[in-house]
C-alpha positions as CSV (number, residue, x, y, z in Angstrom):
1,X,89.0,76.2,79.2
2,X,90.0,78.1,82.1
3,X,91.9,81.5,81.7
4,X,95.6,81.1,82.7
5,X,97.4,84.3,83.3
6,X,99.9,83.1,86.0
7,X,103.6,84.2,85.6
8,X,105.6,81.6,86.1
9,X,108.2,82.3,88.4
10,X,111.6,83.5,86.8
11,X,114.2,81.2,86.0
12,X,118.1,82.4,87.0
13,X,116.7,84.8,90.0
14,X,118.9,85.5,93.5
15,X,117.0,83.8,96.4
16,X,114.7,86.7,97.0
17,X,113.0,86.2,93.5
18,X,113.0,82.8,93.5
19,X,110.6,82.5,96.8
20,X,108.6,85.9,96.1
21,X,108.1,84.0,92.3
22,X,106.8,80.6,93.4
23,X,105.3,82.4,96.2
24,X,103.5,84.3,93.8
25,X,102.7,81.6,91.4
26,X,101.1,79.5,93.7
27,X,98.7,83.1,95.1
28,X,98.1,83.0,91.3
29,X,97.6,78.9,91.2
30,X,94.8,79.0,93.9
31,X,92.5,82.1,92.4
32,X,93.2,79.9,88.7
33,X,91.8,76.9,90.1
34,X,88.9,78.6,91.6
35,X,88.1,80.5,88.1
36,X,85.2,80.2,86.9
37,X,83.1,78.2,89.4
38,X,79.5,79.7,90.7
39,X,79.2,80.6,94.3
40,X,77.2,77.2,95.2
41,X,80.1,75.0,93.8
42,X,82.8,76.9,95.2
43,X,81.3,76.2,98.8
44,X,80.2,72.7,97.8
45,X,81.9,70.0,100.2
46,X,83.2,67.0,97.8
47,X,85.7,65.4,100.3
48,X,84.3,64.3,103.9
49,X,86.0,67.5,105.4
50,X,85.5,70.9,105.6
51,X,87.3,71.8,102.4
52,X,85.6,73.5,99.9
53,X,87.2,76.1,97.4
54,X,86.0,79.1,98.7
55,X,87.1,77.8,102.6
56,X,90.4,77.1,101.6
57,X,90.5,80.8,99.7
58,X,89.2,82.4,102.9
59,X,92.0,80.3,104.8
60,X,95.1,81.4,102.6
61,X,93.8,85.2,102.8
62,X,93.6,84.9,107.0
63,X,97.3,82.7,106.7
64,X,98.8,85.5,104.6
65,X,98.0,88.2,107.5
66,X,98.6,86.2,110.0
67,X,102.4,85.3,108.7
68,X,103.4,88.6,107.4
69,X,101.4,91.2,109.3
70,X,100.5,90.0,112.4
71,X,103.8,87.8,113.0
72,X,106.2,89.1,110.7
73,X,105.4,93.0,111.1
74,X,104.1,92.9,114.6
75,X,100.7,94.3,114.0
76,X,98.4,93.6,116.5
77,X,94.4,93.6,116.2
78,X,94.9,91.4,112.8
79,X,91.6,89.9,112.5
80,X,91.2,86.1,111.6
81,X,88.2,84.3,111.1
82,X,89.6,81.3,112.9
83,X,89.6,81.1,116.9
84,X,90.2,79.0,120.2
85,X,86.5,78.6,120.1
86,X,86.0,77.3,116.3
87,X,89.5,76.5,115.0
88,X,87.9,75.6,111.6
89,X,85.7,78.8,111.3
90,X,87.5,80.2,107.9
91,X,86.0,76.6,106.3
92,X,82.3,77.3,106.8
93,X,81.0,78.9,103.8
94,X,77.6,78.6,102.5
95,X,76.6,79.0,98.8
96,X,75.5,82.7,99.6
97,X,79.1,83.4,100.3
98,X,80.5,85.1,97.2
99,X,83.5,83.5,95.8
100,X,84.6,87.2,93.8
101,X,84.8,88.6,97.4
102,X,86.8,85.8,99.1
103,X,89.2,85.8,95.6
104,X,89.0,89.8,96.2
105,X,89.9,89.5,99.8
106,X,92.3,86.8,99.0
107,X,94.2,89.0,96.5
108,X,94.0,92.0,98.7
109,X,95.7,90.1,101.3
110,X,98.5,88.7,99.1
111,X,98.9,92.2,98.0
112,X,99.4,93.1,101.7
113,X,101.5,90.0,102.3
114,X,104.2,91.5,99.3
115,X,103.8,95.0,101.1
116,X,105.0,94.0,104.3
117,X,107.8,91.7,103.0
118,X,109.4,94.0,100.8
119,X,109.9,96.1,103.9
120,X,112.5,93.6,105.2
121,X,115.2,91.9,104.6
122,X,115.3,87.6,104.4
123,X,117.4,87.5,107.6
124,X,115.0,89.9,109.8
125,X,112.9,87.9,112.1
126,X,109.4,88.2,113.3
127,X,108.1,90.5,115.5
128,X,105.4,88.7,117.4
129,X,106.6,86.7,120.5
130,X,104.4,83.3,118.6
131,X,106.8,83.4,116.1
132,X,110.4,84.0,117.6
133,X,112.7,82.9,115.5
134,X,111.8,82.4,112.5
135,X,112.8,84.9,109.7
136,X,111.4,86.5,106.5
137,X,113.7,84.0,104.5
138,X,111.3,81.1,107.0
139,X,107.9,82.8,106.8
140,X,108.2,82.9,102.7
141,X,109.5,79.1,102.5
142,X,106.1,78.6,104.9
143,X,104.2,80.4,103.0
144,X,105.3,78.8,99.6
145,X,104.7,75.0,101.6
146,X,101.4,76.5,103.0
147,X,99.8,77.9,99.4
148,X,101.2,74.6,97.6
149,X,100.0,72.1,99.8
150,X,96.6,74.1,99.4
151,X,96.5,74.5,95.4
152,X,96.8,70.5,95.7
153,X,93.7,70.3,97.6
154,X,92.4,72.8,94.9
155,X,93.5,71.0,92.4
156,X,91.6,67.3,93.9
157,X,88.3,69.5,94.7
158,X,88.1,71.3,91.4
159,X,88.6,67.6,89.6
160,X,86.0,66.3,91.8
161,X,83.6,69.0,91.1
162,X,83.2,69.4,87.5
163,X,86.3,67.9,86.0
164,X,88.6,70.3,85.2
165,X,92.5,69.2,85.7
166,X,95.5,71.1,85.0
167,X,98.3,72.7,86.5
């Protein structure tokens, strides 16, 4: 039985809470469905894709700075591991790649994510010229559609590999 210490988000919040709550939820979601798993089946490919557990961790962790530091805070010099060149880079894991870094890294870039945010308000908009537009109150509705859509995949992988099911 796998360790479940999510929060669930909290129930009669203001708007703020309620996205930083499933938003944080589903951060929690993705490392749960992950728990757990050696290195090898984390990067084992189940589906005929790319997707693997630890691919789709090292995905959310470059989508979280992307959205909140590089286009929401303007920061420049954000490193991703995806390009023009290999669009699908974050995916390719081996079983050498250890899935306590990329849930380490993954965390560390949430934890970055909720820095950033809490620096601005839900109306502010983006920095970056890429994302124009769009506001704290968009980039954390992303986010929450992003990380969700994800833990689904998570969820279909995880069954696939050994089984386990659950919320």
């Amino acid at each position: 039985m796998l360790n479940d210490e999510r929060t669930d988000p909290p129930d009669a919040p203001d708007e703020r809470e309620t996205l930083n709550g499933f938003l944080d939820f589903l951060r929690a979601t993705a490392v749960f469905k992950a728990q757990g798993l050696s290195d090898a089946d984390a990067a084992r490919q189940v589906l005929p894709s790319l997707l693997t557990v630890s691919g789709l961790l090292r995905h959310l962790a470059d989508v979280e700075r992307w959205w909140f530091r590089a286009q929401l805070d303007g920061q420049t010099g954000i490193p991703t591991r995806w390009s023009g060149d290999d669009p699908d880079a974050e995916f390719r894991v081996t079983e050498q790649d250890s899935l306590a870094d990329i849930i380490t890294d993954y965390q560390a870039a949430c934890a970055e994510s909720r820095e950033v945010a809490a620096r601005y308000g839900l109306e502010d908009m983006c920095k970056a010229d890429h994302s124009a537009g769009h506001s704290l109150r968009w980039v954390l509705v992303h986010m929450v559609e992003e990380t969700g859509r994800h833990c689904g995949h998570l969820d279909i992988i995880r069954e696939l590999l050994d089984g386990v099911t659950g919320e």
